[in-house]
C-alpha positions in Angstrom: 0.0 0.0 0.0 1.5 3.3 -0.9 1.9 5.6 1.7 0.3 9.0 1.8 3.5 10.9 0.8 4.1 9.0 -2.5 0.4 9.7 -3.3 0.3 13.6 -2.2 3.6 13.7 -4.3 2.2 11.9 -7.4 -1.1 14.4 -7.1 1.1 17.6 -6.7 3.1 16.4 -9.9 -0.3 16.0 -12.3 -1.4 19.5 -10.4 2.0 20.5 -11.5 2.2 18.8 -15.1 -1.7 20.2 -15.7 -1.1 24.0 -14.7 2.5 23.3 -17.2 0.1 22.7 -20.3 -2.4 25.6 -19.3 0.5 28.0 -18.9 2.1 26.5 -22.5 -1.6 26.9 -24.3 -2.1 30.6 -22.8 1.4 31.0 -24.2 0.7 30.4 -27.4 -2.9 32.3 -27.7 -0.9 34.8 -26.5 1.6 34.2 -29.2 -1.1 33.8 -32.0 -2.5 36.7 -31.6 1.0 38.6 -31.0 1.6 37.3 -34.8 -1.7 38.5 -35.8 -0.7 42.2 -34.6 3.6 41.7 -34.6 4.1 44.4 -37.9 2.3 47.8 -36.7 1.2 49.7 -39.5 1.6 53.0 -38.2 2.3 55.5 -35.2 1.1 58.8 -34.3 -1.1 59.1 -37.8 1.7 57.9 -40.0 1.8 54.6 -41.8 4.8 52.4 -41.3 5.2 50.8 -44.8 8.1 48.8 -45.7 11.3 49.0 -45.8 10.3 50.7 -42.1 9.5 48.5 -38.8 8.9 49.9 -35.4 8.7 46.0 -34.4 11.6 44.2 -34.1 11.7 41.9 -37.4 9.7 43.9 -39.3 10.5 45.6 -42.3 14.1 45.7 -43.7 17.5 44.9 -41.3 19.2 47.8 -43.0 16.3 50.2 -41.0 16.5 48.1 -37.5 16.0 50.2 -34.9 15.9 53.7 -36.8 12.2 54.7 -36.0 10.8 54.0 -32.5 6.6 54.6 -31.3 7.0 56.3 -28.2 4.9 55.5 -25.0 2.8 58.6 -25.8 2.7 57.2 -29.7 4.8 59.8 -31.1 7.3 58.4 -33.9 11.2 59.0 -33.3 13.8 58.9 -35.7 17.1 57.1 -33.5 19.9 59.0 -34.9 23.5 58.9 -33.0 22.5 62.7 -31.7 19.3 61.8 -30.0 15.6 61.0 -31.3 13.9 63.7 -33.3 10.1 63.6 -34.0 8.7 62.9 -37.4 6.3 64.7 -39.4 6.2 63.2 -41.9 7.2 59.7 -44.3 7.0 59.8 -47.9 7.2 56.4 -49.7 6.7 57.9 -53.2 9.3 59.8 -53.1 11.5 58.6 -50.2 12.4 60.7 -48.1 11.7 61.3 -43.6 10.5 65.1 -42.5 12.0 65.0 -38.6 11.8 68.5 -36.7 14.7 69.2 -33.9 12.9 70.8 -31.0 16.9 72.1 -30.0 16.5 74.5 -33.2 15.8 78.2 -33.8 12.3 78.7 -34.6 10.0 82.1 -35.1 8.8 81.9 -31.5 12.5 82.6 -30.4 13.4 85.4 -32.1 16.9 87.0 -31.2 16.9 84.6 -28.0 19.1 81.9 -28.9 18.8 78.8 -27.0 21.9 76.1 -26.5 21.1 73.5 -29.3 23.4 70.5 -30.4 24.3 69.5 -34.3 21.9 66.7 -36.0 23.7 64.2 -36.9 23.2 60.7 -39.1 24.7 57.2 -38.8 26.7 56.9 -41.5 26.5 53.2 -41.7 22.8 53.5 -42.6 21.1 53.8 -46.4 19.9 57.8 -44.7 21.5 60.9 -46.0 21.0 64.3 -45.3 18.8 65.9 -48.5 20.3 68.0 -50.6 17.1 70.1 -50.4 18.1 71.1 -47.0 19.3 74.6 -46.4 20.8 76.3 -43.2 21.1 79.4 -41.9 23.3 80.2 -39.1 23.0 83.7 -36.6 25.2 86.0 -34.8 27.9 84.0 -36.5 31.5 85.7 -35.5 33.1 87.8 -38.6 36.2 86.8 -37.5 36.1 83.6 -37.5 33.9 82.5 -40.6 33.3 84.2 -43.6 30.3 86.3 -43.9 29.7 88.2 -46.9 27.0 88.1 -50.0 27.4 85.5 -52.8 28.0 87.5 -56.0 25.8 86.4 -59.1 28.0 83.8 -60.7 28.1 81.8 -58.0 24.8 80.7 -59.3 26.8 79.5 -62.3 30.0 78.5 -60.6 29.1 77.2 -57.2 32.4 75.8 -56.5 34.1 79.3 -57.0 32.0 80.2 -54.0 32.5 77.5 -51.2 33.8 79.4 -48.7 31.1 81.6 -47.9 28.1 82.0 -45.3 25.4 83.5 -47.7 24.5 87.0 -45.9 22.1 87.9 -48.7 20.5 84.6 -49.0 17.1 84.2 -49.7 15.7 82.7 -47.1 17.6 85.2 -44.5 15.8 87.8 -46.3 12.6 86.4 -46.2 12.6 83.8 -42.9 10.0 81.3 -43.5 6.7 82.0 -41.5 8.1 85.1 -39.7 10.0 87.1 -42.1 11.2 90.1 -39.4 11.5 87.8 -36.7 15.2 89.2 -36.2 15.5 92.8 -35.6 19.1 92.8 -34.0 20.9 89.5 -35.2 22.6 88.6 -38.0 22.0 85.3 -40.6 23.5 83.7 -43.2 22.8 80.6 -45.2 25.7 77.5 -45.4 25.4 74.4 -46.1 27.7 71.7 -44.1 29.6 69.1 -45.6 29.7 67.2 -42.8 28.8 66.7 -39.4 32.2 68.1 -38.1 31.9 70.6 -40.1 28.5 71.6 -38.2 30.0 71.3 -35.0 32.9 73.8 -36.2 30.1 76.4 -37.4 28.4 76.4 -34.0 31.5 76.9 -32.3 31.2 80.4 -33.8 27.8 80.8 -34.2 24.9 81.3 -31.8 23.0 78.7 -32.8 21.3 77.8 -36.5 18.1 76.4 -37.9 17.6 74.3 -40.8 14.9 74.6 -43.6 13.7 72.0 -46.3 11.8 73.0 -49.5 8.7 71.5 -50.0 7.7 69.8 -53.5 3.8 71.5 -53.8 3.1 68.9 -56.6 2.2 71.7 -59.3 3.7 72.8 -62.7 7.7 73.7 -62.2 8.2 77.2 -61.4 7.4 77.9 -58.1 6.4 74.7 -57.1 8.5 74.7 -53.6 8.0 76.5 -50.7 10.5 76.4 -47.8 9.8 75.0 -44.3 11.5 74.5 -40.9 12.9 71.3 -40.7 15.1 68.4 -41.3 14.6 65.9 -44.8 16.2 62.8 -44.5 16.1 60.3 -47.5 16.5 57.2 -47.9 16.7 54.0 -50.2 14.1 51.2 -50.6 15.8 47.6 -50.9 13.7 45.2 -52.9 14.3 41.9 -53.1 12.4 39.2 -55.4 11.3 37.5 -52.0 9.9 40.5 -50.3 7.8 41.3 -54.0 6.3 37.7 -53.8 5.8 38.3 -49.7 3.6 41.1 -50.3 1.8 40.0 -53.3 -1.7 39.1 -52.6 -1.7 36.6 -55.1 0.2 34.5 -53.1 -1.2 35.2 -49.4 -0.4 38.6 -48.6 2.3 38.4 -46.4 4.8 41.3 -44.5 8.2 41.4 -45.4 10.3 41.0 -42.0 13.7 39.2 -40.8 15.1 36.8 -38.3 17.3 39.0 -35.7 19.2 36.6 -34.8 20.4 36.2 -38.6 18.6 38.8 -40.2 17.5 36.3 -43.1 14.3 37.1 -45.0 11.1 36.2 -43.4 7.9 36.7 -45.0 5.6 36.6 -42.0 2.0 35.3 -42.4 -0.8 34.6 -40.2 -0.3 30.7 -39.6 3.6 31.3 -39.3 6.7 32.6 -40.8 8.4 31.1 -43.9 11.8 32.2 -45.9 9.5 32.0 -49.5 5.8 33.8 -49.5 2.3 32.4 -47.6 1.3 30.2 -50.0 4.0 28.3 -51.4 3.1 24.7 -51.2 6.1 23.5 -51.3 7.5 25.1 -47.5 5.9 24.2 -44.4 5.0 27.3 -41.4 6.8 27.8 -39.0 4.4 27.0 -35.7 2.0 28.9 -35.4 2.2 32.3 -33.4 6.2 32.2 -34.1 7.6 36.1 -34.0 10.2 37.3 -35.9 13.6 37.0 -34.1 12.7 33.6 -32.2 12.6 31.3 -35.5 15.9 29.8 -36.1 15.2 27.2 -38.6 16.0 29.2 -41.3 16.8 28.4 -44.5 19.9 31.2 -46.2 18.1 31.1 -49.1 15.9 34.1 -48.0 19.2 36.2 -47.2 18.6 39.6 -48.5 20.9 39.8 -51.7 22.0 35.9 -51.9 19.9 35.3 -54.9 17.3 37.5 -54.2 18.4 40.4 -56.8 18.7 43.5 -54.3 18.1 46.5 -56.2 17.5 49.7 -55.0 14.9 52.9 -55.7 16.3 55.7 -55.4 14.9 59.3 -55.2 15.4 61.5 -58.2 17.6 64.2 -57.4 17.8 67.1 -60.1 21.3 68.1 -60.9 21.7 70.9 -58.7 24.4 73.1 -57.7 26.4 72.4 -54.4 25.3 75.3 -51.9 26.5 77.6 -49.6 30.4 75.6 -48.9 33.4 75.1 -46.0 32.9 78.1 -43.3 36.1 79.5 -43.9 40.2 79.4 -44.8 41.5 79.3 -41.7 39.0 76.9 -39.9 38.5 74.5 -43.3 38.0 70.5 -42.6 37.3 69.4 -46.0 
């Protein structure tokens, strides 16, 4: 006859083995529907299309970790000089509108706050727009170059690199509050690189930068400049993210393992390395997210096979603005 002990301790194992399965079950409902809702589409009112993720696993590696959905849902672009908001995505024509709280703007007049330079990662497929312009105030004349741009700069840029643009433009008519300064002086450069932004706010006050905006109507004056920063970018496509997507063949998000970052196009019963309905692979479980499926075949590595091409943004063949700030502090 078995004593009470060895039955109490064969009841609290089935207790034990039975709570085990209801735990593993709830796991995986949980799981199911976290694959149901893994790829967010958007945050703060702007769609998060591919090659973008704010999920882990989503989207295109070569974005990982660039945009974040804060806890009050405002979108961030990560850059390596802090997280800037974003206005705005274009997919048509690719490009990211961020604003830098840190800038100048109208509301500050001739009261120039402490700001830092913006900065990108150069290791990423973003680069500053060329249709970003800057203007820099209460710059020192003896240390950078201030004087107006004579007309055939227009012609010859390069003769003119040296300069901070005085008579620009947009100093002369500030965008949304065009007598904003009464005692400070402006001038439009544009930096050739990040150190070379850092070595214009040593002697200046502090700057602001200003994107033109692309009004969609017949060329002429089809622009109109606004306060803030454009970023673009480049869309990778790959034949296996195409088929992903297509709804032909189930409709699936183009995503990545993070452990390897090998394609994944992730459907609803799983996560596979070809598109949702190829009869020919079998799902990963269901409920499997992105980054926790190592059975992974290399064959859905972007650019193994997979004919990585790129769409880029067509930039018009314009002149290089504005130049170094001046001889004695050049970089480049």
């Amino acid at each position: 006859m078995a004593s009470p002990f060895s039955i109490k301790s064969l009841s609290s194992a089935n207790n034990s083995t039975f709570f085990l399965v209801l735990v593993l079950i709830s796991l995986c409902l949980k799981l199911a529907e976290a694959q149901a809702k893994l790829c967010r589409t958007s945050c703060g009112g702007i769609p998060i299309n591919y090659p973008f993720g704010i999920d882990d696993g989503c989207g295109s590696p070569y974005y990982r970790h660039i945009l974040v959905c804060s806890n009050s849902g405002q979108l961030e672009l990560r850059t390596p000089s802090g997280r800037y908001p974003v206005t705005n995505i274009s997919y048509a024509d690719p490009h990211i509108l961020v604003k830098d709280p840190f800038m100048w703007n109208c509301q500050d007049r001739d009261n120039f706050r402490p700001t830092r330079p913006f900065s990108l990662d150069t290791s990423t497929h973003l680069r500053l727009s060329s249709q970003n312009d800057y203007l820099f105030f209460n710059c020192s004349e003896y240390d950078v170059i201030i004087e107006p741009k004579p007309m055939f700069c227009e012609r010859f840029p390069e003769q003119c690199d040296s300069t901070c643009d005085s008579a620009s433009y947009l100093c002369r008519h500030l965008p949304e509050c065009a007598y904003a300064l009464s005692q400070s002086s402006c001038c439009s450069y544009y930096p050739k690189a990040t150190e070379s932004l850092r070595m214009m706010l040593k002697y200046c006050k502090t700057y602001t930068s200003v994107y033109w905006r692309n009004l969609g109507i017949t060329p002429g004056y089809n622009q109109i400049p606004e306060y803030g920063i454009r970023v673009d970018y480049e869309i990778p496509v790959t034949i296996h993210c195409l088929q992903c997507e297509d709804n032909v063949k189930g409709g699936g998000t183009c995503g990545f393992d993070t452990e390897s970052q090998n394609f994944l196009c992730l459907c609803k019963k799983g996560n596979v390395t070809t598109y949702c309905q190829d009869q020919n692979v079998q799902h990963n479980r269901p409920g499997a997210v992105a980054g926790t499926v190592t059975a992974v075949s290399v064959a859905g590595a972007f650019g193994i096979g997979a004919g990585v091409w790129y769409l880029r943004k067509l930039r018009a063949k314009a002149p290089v603005t504005h130049g170094v700030q001046s001889n004695e502090n050049r970089l480049f």
